[in-house]
VMD Tcl script that builds the backbone (N, CA, C; Angstrom):
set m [mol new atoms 480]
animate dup $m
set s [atomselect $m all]
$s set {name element resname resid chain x y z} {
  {N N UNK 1 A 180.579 194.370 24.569}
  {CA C UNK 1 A 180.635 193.535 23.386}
  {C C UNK 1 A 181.517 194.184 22.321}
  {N N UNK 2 A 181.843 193.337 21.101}
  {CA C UNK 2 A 182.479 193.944 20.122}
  {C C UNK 2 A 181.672 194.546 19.273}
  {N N UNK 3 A 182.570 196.045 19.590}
  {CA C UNK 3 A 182.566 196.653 17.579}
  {C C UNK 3 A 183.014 197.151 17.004}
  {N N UNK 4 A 183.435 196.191 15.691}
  {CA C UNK 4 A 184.686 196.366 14.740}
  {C C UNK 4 A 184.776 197.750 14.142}
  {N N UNK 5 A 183.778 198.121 13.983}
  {CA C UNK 5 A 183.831 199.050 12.947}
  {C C UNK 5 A 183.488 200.532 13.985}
  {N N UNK 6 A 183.173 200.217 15.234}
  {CA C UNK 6 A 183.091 201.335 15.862}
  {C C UNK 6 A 182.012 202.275 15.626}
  {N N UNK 7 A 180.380 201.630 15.272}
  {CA C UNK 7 A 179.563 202.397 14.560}
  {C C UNK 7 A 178.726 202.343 16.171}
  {N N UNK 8 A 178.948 202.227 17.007}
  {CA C UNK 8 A 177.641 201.618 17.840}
  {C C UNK 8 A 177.002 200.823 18.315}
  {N N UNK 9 A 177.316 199.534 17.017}
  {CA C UNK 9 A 176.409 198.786 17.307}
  {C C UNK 9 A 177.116 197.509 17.385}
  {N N UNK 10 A 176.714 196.721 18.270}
  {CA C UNK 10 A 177.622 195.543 18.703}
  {C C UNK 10 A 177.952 194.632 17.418}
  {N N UNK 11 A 178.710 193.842 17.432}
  {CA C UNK 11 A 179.320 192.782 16.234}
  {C C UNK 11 A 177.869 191.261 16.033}
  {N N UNK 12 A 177.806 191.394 16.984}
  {CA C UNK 12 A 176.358 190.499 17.152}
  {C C UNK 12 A 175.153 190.799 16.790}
  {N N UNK 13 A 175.061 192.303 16.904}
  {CA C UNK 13 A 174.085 192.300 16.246}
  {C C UNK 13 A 173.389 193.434 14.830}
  {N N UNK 14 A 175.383 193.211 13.990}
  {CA C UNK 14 A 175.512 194.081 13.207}
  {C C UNK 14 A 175.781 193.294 11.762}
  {N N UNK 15 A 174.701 194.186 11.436}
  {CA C UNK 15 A 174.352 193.348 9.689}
  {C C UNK 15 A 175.355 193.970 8.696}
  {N N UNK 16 A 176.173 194.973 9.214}
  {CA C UNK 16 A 177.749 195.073 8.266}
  {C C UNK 16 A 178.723 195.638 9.778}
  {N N UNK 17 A 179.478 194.045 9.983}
  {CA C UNK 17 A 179.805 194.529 11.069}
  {C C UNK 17 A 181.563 194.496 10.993}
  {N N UNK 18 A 181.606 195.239 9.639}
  {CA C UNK 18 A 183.481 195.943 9.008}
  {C C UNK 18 A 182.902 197.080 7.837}
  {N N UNK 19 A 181.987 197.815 8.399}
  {CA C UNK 19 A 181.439 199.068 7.985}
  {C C UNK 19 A 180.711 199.945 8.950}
  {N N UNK 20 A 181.073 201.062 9.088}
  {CA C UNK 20 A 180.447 201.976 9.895}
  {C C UNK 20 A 178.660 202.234 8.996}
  {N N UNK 21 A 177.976 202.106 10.239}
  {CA C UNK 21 A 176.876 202.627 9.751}
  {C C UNK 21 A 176.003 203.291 11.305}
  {N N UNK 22 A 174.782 203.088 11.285}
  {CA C UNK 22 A 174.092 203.160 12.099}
  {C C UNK 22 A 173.270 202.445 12.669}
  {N N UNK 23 A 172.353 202.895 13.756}
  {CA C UNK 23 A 171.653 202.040 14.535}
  {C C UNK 23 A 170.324 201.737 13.446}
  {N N UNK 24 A 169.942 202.534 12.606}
  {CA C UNK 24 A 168.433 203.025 12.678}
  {C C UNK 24 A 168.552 201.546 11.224}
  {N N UNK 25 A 169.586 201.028 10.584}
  {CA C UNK 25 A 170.013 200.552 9.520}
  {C C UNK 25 A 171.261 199.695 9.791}
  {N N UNK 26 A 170.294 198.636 10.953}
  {CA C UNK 26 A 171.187 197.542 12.037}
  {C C UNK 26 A 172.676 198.097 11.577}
  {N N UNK 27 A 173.455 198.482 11.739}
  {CA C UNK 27 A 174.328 198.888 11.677}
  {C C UNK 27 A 175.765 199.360 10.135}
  {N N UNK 28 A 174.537 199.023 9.514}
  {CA C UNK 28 A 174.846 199.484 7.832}
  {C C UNK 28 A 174.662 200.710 7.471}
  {N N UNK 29 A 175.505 201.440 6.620}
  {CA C UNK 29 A 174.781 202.405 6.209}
  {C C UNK 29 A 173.577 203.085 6.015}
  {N N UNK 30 A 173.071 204.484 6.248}
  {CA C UNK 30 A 171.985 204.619 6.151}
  {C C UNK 30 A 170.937 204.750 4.804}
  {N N UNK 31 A 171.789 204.628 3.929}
  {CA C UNK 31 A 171.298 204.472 2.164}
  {C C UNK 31 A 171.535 202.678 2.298}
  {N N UNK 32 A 171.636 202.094 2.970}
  {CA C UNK 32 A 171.332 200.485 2.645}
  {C C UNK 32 A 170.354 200.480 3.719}
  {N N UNK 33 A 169.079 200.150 3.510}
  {CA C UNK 33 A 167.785 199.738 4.343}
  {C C UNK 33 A 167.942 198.667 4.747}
  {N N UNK 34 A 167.956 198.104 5.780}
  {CA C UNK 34 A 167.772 196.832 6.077}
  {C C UNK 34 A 166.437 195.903 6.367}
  {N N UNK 35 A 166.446 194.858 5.744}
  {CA C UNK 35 A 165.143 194.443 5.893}
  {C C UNK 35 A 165.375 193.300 7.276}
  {N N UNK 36 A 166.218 192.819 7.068}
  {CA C UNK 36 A 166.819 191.499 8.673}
  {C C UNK 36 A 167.471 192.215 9.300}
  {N N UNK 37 A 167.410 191.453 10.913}
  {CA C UNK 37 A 168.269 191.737 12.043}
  {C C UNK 37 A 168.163 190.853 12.887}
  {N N UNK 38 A 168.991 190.465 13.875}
  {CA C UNK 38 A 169.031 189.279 14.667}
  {C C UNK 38 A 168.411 189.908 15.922}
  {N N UNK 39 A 167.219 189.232 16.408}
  {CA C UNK 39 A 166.779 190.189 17.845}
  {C C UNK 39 A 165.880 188.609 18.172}
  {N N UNK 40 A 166.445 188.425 20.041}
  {CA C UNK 40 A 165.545 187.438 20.528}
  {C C UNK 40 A 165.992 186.180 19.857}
  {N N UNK 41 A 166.705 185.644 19.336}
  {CA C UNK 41 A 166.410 184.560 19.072}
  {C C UNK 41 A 166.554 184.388 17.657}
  {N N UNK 42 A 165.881 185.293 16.429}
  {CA C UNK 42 A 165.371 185.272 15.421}
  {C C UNK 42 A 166.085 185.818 14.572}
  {N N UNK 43 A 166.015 185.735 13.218}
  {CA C UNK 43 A 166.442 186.534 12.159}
  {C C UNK 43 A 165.111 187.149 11.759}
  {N N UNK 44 A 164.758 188.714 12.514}
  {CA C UNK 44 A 163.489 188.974 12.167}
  {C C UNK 44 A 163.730 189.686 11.005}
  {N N UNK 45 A 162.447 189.265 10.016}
  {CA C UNK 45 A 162.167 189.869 8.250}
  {C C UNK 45 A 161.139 191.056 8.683}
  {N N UNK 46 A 161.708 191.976 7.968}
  {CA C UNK 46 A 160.844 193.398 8.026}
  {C C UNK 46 A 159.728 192.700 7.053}
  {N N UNK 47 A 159.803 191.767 5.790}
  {CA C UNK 47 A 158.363 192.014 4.485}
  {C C UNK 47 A 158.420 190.290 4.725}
  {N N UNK 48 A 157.243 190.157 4.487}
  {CA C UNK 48 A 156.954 188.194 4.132}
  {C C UNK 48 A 157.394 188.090 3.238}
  {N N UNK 49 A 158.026 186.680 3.250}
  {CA C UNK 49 A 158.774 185.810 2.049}
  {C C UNK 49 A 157.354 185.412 1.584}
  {N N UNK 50 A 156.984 186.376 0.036}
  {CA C UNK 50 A 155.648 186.068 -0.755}
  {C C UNK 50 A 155.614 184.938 -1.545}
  {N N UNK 51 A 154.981 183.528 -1.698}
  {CA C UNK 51 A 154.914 182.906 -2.545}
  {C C UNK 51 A 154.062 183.123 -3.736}
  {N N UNK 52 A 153.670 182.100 -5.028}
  {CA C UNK 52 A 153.117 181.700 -5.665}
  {C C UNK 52 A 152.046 181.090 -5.002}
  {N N UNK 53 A 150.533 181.669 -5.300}
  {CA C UNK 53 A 149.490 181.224 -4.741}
  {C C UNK 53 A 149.431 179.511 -4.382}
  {N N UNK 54 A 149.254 179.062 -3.633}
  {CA C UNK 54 A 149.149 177.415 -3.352}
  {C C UNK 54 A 150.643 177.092 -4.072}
  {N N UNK 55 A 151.835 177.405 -3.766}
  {CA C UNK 55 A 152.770 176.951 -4.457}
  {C C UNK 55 A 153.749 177.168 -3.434}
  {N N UNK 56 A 155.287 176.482 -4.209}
  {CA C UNK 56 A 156.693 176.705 -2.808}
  {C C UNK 56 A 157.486 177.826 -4.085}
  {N N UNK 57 A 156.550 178.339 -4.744}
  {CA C UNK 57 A 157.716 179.254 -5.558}
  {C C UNK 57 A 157.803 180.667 -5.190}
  {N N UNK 58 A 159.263 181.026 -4.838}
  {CA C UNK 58 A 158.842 182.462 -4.009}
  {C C UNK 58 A 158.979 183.428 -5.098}
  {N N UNK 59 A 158.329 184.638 -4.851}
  {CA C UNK 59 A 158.165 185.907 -6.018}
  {C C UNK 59 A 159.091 186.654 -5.863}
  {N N UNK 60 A 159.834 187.238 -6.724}
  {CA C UNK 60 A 160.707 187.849 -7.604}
  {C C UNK 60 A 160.926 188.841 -5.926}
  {N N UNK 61 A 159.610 189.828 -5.702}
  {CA C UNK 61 A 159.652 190.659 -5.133}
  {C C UNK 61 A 160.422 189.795 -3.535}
  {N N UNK 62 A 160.511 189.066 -3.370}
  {CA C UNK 62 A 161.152 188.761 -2.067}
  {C C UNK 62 A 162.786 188.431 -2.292}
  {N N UNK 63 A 163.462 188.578 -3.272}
  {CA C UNK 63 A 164.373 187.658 -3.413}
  {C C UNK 63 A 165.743 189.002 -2.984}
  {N N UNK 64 A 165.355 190.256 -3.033}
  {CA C UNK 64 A 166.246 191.312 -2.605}
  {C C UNK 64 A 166.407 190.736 -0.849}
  {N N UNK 65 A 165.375 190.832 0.016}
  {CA C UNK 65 A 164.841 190.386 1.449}
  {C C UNK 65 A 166.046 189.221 1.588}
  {N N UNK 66 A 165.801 188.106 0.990}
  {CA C UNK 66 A 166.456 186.682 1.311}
  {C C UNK 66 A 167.574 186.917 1.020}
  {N N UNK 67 A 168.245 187.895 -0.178}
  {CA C UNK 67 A 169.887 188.240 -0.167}
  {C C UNK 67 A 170.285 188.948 1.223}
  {N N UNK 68 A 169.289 189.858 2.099}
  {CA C UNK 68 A 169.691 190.285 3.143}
  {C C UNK 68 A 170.448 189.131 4.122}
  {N N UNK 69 A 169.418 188.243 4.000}
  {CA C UNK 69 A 169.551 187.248 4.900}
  {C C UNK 69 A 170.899 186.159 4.676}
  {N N UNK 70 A 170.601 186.022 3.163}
  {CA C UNK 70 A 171.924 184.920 2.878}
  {C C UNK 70 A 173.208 186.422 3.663}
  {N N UNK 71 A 173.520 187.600 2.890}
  {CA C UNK 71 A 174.668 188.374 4.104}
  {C C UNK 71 A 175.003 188.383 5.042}
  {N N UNK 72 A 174.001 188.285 5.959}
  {CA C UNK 72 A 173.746 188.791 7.542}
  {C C UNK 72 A 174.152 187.333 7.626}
  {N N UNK 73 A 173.915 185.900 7.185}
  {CA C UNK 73 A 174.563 184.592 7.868}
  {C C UNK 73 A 175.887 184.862 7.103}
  {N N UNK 74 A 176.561 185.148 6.044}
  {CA C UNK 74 A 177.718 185.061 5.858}
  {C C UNK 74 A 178.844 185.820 6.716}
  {N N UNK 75 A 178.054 186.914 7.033}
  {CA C UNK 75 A 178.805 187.764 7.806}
  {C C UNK 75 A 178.840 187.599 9.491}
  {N N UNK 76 A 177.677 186.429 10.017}
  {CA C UNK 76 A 177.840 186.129 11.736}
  {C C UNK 76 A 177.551 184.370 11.353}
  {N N UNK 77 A 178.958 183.897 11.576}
  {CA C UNK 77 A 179.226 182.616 11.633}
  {C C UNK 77 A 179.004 181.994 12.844}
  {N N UNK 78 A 179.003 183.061 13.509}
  {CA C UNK 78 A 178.308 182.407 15.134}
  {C C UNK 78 A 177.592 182.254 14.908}
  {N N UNK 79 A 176.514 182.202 13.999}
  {CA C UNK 79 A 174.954 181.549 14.278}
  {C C UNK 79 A 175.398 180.594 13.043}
  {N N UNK 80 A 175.284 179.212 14.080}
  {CA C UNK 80 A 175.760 178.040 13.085}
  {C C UNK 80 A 174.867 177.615 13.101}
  {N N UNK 81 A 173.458 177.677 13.335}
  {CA C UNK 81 A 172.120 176.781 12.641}
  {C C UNK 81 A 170.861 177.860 12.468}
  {N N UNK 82 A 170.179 177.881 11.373}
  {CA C UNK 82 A 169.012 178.660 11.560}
  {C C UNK 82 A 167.548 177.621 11.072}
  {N N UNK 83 A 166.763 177.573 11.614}
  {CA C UNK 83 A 165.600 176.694 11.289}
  {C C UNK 83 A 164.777 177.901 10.975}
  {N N UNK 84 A 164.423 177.301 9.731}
  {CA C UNK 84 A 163.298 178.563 8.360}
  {C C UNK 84 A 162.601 177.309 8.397}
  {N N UNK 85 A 161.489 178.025 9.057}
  {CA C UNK 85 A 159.959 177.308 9.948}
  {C C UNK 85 A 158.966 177.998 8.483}
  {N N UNK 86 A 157.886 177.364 7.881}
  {CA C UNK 86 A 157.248 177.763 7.412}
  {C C UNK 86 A 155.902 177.580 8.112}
  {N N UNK 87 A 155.337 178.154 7.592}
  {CA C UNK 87 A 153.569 178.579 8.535}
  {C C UNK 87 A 152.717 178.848 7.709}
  {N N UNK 88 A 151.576 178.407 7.889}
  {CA C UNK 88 A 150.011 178.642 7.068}
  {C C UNK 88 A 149.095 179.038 7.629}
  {N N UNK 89 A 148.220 179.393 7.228}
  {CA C UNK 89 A 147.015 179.263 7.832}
  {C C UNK 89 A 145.787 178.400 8.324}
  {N N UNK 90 A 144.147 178.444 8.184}
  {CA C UNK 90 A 143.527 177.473 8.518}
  {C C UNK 90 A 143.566 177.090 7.857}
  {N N UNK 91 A 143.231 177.504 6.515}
  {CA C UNK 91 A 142.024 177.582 5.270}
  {C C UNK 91 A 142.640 175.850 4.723}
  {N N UNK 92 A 142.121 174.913 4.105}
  {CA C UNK 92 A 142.115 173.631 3.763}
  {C C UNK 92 A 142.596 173.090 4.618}
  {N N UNK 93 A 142.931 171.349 3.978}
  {CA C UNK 93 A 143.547 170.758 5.165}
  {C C UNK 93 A 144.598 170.652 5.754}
  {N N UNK 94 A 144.972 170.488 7.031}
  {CA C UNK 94 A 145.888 171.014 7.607}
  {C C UNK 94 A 147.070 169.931 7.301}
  {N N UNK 95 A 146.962 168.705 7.210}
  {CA C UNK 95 A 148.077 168.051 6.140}
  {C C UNK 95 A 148.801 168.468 4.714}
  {N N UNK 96 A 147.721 168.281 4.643}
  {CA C UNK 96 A 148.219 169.572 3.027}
  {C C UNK 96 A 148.797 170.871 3.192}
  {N N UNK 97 A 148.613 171.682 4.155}
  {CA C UNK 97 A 149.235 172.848 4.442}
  {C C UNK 97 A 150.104 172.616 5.007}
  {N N UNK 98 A 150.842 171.322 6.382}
  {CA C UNK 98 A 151.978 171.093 6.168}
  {C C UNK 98 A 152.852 170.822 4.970}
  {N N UNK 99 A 152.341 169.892 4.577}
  {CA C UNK 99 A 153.460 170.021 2.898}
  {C C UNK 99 A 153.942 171.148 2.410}
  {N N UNK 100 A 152.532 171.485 2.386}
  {CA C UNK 100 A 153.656 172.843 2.080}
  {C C UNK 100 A 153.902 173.739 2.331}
  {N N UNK 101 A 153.948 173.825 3.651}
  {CA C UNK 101 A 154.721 174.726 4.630}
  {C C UNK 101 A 155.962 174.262 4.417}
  {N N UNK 102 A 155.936 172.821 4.571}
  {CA C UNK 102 A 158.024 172.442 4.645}
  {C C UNK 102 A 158.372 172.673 3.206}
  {N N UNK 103 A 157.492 172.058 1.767}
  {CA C UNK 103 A 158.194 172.715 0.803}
  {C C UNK 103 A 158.411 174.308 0.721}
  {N N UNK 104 A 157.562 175.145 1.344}
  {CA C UNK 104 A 158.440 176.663 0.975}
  {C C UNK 104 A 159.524 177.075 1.817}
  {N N UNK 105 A 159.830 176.024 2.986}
  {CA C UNK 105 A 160.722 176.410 3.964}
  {C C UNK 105 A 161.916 175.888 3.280}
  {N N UNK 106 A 161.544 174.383 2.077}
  {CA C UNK 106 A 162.271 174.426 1.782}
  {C C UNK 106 A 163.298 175.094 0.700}
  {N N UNK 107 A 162.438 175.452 0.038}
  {CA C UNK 107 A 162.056 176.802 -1.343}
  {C C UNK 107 A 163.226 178.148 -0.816}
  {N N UNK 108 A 163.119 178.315 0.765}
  {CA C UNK 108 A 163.738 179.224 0.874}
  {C C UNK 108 A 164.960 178.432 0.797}
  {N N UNK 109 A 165.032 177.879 2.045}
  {CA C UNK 109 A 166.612 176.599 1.924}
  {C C UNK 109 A 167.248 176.958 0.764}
  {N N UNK 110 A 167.415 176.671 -0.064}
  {CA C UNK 110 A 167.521 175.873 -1.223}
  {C C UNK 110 A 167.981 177.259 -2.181}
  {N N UNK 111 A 167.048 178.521 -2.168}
  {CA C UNK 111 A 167.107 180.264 -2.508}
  {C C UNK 111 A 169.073 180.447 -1.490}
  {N N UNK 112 A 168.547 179.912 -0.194}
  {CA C UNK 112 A 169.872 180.571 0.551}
  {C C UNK 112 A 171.416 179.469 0.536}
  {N N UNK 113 A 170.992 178.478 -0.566}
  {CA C UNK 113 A 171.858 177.749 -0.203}
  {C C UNK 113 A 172.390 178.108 -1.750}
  {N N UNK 114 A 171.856 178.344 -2.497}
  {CA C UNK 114 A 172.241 179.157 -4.017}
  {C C UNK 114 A 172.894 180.168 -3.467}
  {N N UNK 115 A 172.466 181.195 -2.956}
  {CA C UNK 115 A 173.597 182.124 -2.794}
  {C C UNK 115 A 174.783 182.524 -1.451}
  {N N UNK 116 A 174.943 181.060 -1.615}
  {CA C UNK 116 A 176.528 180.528 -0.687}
  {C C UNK 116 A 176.241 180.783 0.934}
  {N N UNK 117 A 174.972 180.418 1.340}
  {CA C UNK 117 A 174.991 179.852 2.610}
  {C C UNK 117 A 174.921 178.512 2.861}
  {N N UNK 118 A 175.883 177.709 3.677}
  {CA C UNK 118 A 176.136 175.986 3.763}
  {C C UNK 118 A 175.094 175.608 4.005}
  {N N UNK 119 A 174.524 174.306 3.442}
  {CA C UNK 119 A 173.266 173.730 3.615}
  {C C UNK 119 A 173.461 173.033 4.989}
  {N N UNK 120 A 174.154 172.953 5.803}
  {CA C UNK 120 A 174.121 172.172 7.109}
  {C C UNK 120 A 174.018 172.803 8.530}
  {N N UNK 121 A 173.914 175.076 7.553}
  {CA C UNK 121 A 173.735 175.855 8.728}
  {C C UNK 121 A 171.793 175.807 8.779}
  {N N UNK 122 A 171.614 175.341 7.914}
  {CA C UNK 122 A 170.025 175.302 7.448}
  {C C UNK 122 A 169.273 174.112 7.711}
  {N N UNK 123 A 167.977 174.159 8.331}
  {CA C UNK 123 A 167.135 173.422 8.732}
  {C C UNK 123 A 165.216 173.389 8.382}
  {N N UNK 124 A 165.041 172.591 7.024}
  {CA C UNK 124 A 163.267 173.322 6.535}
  {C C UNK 124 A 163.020 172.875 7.787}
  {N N UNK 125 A 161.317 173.376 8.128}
  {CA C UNK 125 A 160.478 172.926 8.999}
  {C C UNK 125 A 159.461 173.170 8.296}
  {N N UNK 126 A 158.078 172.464 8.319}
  {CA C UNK 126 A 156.637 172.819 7.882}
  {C C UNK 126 A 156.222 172.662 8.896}
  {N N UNK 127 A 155.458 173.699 10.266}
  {CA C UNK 127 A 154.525 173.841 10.536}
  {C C UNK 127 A 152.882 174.167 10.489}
  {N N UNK 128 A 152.751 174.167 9.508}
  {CA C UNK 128 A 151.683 174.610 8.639}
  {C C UNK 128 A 150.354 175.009 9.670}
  {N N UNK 129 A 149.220 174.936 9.633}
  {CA C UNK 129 A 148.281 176.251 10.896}
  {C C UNK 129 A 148.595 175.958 12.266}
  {N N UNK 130 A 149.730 174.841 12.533}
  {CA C UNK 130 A 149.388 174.641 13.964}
  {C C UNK 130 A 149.941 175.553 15.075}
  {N N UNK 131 A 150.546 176.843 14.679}
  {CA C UNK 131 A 151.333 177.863 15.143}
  {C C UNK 131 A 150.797 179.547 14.954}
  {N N UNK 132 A 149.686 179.377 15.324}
  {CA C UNK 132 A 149.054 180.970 14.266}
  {C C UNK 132 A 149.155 181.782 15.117}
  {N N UNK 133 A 149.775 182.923 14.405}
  {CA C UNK 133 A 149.821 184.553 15.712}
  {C C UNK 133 A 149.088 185.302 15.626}
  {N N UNK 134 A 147.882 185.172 14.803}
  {CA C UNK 134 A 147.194 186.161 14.891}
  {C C UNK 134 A 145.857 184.921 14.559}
  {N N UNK 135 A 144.418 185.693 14.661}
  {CA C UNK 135 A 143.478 184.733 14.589}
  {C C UNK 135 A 143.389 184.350 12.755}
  {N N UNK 136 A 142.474 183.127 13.016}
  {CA C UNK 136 A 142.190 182.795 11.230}
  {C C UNK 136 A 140.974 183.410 11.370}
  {N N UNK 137 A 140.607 184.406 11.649}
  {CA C UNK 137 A 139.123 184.649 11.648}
  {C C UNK 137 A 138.925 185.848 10.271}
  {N N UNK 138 A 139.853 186.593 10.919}
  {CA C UNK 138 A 140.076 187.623 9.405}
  {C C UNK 138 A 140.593 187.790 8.749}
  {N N UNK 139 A 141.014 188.182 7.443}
  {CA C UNK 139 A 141.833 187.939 6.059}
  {C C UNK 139 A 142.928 188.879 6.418}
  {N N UNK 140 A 142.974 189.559 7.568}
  {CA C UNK 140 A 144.632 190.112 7.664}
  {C C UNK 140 A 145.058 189.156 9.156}
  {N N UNK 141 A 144.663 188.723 9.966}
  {CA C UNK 141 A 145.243 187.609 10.355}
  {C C UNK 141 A 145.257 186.177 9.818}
  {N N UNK 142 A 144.522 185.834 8.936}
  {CA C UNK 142 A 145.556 184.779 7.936}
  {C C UNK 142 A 146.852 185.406 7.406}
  {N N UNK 143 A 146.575 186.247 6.765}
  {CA C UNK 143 A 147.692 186.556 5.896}
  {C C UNK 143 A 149.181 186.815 6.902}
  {N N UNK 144 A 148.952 187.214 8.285}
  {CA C UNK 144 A 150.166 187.075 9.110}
  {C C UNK 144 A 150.570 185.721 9.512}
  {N N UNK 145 A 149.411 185.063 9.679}
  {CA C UNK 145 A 149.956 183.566 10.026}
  {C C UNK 145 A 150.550 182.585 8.584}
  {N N UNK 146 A 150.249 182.968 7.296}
  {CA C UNK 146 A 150.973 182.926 6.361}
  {C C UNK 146 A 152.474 183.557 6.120}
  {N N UNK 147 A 153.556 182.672 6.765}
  {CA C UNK 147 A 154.886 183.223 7.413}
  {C C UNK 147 A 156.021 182.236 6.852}
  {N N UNK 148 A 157.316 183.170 6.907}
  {CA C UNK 148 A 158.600 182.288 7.395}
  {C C UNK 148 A 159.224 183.064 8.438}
  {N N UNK 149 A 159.732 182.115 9.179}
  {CA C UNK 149 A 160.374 182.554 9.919}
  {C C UNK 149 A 161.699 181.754 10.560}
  {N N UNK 150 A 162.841 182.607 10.779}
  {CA C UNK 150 A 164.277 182.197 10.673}
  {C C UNK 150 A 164.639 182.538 12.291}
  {N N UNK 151 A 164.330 180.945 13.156}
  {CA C UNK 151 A 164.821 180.567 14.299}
  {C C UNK 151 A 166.250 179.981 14.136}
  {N N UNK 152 A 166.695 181.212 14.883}
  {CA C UNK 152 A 168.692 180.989 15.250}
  {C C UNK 152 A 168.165 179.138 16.803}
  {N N UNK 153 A 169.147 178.268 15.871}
  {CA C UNK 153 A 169.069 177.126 16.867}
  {C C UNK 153 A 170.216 177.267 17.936}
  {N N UNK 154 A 170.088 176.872 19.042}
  {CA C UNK 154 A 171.057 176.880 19.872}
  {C C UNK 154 A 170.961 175.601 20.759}
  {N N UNK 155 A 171.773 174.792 21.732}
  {CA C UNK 155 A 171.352 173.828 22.400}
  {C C UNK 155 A 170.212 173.948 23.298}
  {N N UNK 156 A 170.006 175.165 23.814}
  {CA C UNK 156 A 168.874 175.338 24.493}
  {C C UNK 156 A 167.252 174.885 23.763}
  {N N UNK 157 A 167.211 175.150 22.670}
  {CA C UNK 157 A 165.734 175.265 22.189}
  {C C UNK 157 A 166.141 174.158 20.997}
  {N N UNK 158 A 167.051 173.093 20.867}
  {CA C UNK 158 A 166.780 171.965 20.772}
  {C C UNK 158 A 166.720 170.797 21.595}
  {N N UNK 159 A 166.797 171.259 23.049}
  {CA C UNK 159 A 165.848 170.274 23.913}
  {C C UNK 159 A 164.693 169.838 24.341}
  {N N UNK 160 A 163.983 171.344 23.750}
  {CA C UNK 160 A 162.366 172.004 23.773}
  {C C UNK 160 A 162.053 170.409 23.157}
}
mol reanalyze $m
mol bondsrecalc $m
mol representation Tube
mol addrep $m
């Protein structure tokens, strides 16, 4: 595979990939931490995109995270669609927690389309509890099934 910068790490799956960096810091420098990386499928987030309790407003503290992300799509144009799936938990009703699952998916949208990613590489989804990875039984598996998550689309897994 390609790499431009000759750090190691392939062009695909390098979050500065016309800068030498390293593996350990997808391929950025090692004084820039990375919180995203493209693995499987995904744009996996090292921290949850935190909202506003019962709300689509995301907190201050996530908005460094989502600049990772608006980069990492400016910089791999090969990934021409990403679906930012939002997820809930059990707790109320599960209509209502779709809503607003798709409003914070769209909340993010909308965060990444402000800072110059095309709104037509972007796709909300609200799944809201019907997708949970961990159980609703205990207050740290809600809080994991309380998620976004940034599925790279491809023709394959829009035939699903």
């Amino acid at each position: 595979e390609t790499d431009t910068d000759k750090d190691g790490v392939a062009d695909a799956l390098d979050n500065c990939p016309s800068e030498a960096g390293v593996a350990t810091s997808q391929g950025c420098p090692a004084q820039q931490p990375q919180l995203v990386s493209i693995q499987g499928g995904k744009l996996e987030i090292k921290e949850q995109v935190d909202f506003a309790n019962g709300k689509a407003v995301i907190q201050p503290r996530s908005f460094g995270m989502l600049d990772q992300v608006s980069r990492l799509l400016s910089q791999h144009n090969e990934v021409e669609r990403v679906v930012i799936e939002g997820h809930t938990d059990n707790r109320g009703k599960a209509e209502a927690n779709r809503k607003l699952s798709l409003a914070r998916a769209e909340a993010v949208k909308a965060y990444l389309v402000s800072k110059g990613v095309q709104a037509s590489r972007l796709e909300a989804k609200g799944i809201g509890p019907d997708q949970p990875i961990r159980s609703n039984l205990t207050e740290s598996g809600r809080v994991a099934n309380r998620r976004v998550e940034f599925i790279i689309a491809t023709p394959e897994r829009e035939q699903k």
